[in-house]
Each structure stands twice: as C-alpha cells, then as structure tokens.
C-alpha positions in Angstrom: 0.0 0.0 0.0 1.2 3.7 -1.1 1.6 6.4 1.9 1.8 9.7 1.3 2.0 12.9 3.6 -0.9 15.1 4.0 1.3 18.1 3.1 2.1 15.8 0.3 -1.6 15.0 -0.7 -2.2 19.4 -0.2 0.5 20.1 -2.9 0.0 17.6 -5.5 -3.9 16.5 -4.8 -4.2 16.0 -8.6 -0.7 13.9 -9.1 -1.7 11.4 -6.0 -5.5 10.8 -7.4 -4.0 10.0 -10.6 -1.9 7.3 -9.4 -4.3 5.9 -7.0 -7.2 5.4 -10.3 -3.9 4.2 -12.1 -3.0 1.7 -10.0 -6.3 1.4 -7.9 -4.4 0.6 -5.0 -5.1 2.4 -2.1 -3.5 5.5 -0.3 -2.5 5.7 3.5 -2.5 9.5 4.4 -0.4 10.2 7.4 -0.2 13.4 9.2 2.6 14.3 11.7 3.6 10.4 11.0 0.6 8.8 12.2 -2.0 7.4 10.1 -5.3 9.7 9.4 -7.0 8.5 6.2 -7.0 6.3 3.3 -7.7 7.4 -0.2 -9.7 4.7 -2.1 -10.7 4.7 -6.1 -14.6 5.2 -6.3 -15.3 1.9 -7.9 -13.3 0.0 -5.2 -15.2 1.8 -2.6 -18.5 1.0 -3.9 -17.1 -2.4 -4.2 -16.3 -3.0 -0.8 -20.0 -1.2 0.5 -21.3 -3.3 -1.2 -19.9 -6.6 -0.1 -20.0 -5.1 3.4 -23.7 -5.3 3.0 -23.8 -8.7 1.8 -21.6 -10.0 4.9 -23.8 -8.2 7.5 -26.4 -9.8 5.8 -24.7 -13.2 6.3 -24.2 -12.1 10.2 -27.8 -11.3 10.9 -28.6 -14.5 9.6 -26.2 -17.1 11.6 -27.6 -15.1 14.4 -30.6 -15.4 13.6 -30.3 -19.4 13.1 -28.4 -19.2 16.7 -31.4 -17.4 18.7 -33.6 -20.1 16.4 -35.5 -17.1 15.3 -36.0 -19.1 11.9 -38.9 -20.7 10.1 -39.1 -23.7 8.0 -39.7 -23.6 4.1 -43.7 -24.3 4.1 -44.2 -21.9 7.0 -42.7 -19.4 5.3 -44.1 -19.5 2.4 -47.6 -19.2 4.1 -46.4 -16.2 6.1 -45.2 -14.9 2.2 -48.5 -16.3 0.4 -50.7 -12.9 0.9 -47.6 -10.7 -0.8 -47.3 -13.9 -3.1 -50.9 -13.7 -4.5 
C-alpha cells in the first residue's frame, strides 16, 4: 500500500489521485507520522460497500439461526402467500 504525507496529498492532490485510479491501490495519508485516512478509487469503494452489506447480511442470519429465530420452508411460504398472491 502507497503512503503519502498530508502536506504531500495538499500540494499535488491531482498527481496522487492519478496514481491511485492508475493503480487502484489504495492511499494511506499520514499526518505528523501517524496514520489519518486512506484514499480509495470510487469503484473499489462502492465495491467494498457493497460486499459489506452482503456480509452483514450473512451475520444477521447465523444469528438469527443461533437465537432459532428461523422458520421452516412451508411456513414461510404461508407467512409470504398474501404478498405472493
């Protein structure tokens, strides 16, 4: 992964977004040598919403199945039939 200074990101903003939709690997800013931010390309961002979504989907439903907060097929599908109709 690329790190750049903030003071570095301030002066050549244009430069360091180039190179980061070039490469599409992300940038670490650092400011007085700590880390602050990272610069992702858009595409990747969205990306990475997106399979956040999908995993917190995944969680909600093991813990569902763990509280046994679940339903079996037929039951379901009545609970469903009046949207179903």
């Amino acid at each position: 992964m690329k790190t750049e200074l903030v003071t570095t990101l301030k002066r050549q903003a244009t430069k360091v977004l180039a190179d980061l939709h070039q490469s599409k690997e992300p940038v670490l800013i650092t400011e007085h040598g700590q880390p602050s931010a990272y610069l992702l390309d858009v595409s990747d961002y969205e990306f990475m919403l997106e399979r956040m979504g999908i995993l917190e989907g995944i969680a909600r439903g093991e813990a569902a199945i763990q509280d046994d907060r679940t339903l079996s097929h037929d039951d379901a599908k009545e609970k469903m039939s009046k949207w179903l109709k």
